[in-house]
N, C-alpha and C positions, 0 to 999 in steps of 0.2 A: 112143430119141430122140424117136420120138412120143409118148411118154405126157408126157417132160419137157414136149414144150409145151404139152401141154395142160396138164398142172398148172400151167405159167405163164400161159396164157392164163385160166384160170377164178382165179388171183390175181388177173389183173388187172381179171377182170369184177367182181369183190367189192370191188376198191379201189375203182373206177367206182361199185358202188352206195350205199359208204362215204360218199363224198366227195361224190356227185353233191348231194344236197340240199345242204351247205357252197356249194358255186355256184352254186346257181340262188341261195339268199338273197343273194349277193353280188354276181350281174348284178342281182336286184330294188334291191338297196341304193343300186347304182352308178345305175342311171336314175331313181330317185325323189330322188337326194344329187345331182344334176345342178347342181341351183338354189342348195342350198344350198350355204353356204360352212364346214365344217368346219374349222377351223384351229389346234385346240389338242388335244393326247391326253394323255389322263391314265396313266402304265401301274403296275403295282404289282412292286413289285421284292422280293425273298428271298435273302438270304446266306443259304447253305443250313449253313454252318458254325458260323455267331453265331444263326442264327436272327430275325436282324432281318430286320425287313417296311419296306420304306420306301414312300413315292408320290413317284410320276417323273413333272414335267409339261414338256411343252415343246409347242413350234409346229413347224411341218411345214418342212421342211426346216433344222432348227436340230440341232444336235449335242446331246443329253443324255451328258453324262459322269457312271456311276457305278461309282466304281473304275476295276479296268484296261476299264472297258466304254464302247463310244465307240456312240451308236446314236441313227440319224438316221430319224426317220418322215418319210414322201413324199408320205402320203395317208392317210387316215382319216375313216370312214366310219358316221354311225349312223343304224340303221332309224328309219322314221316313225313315231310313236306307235302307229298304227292296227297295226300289225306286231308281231310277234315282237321284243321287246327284245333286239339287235343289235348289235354295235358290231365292226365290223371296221380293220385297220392295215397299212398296207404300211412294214415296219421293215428295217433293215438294223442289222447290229451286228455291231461287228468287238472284238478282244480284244487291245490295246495292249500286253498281258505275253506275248504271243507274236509276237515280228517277221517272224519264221522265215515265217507266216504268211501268205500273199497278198493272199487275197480276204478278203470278211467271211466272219463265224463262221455270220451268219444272213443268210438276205436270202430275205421273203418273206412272205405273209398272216398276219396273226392274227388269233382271232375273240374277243370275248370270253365267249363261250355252249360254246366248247369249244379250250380252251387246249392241249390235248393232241395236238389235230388238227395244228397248225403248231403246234413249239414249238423255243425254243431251247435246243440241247441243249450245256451246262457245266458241269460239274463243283460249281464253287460257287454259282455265280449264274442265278437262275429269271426271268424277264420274262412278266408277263402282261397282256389291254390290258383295263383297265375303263373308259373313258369316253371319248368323243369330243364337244366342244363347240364353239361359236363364241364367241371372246373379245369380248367389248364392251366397250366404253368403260363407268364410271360416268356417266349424265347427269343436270345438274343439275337439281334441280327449282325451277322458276321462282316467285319468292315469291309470294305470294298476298296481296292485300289484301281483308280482310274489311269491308264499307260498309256501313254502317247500312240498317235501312228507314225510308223516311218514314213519317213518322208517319199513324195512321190515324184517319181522321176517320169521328166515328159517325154515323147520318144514323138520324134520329126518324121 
């Protein structure tokens, strides 16, 4: 029985060493994304049986419905230029062809630098998160009027 724990204890020191870089980038993400206001995630979706590739966009707390897949981002997150290109997502996604079903299918981080690391695991359908932005307004640009120069006077 001692050895079993020890083999479970040095699993779990290696998942620790796995993972641990994934959160330090993610507390750096979280207090540098303080100010900013992230509000739209782009994620890229895979019928793994048609082989179609679609792009999923929605806002943070909005339902993306594709298929029987119901899946609401809470929060999403992307590094600052000066960083490691980043983009992390807190997702939840439940599976509408199963009722039997309780909870959601997923609920929990994704990165988009290592999709494997958190991933949704379904039989047909793959979600991964490629971009995090802030939506803006189009703003108009205000007309411009072009005025002549006075004329220039030559002086001898």
């Amino acid at each position: 029985m001692l050895v079993c724990q020890n083999h479970f204890q040095i699993a779990l020191e290696s998942q620790a060493v796995r993972i641990g870089p994934y959160v330090i980038a993610l507390l750096l993400m979280l207090s540098s994304a303080a100010n900013a206001n992230e509000n739209k995630l782009v994620l890229e979706g895979l019928n793994k049986t048609t082989g179609r590739v679609l792009q999923l966009e929605g806002g943070m707390g909005a339902t993306i419905v594709w298929g029987p897949l119901k899946i609401r981002p809470s929060r999403c997150i992307k590094a600052p230029p000066e960083q490691l290109p980043e983009n992390a997502a807190f997702l939840e996604v439940w599976d509408t062809s199963q009722p039997s079903k309780q909870g959601p299918l997923f609920r929990g981080w994704m990165f988009s630098s290592s999709p494997s690391l958190s991933s949704l695991e379904h039989p047909i359908y793959d979600i991964i998160v490629l971009d995090c932005y802030v939506s803006s307004e189009p703003q108009l640009q205000p007309e411009v009027e072009i005025e002549s120069l006075p004329p220039v006077e030559v002086i001898e």
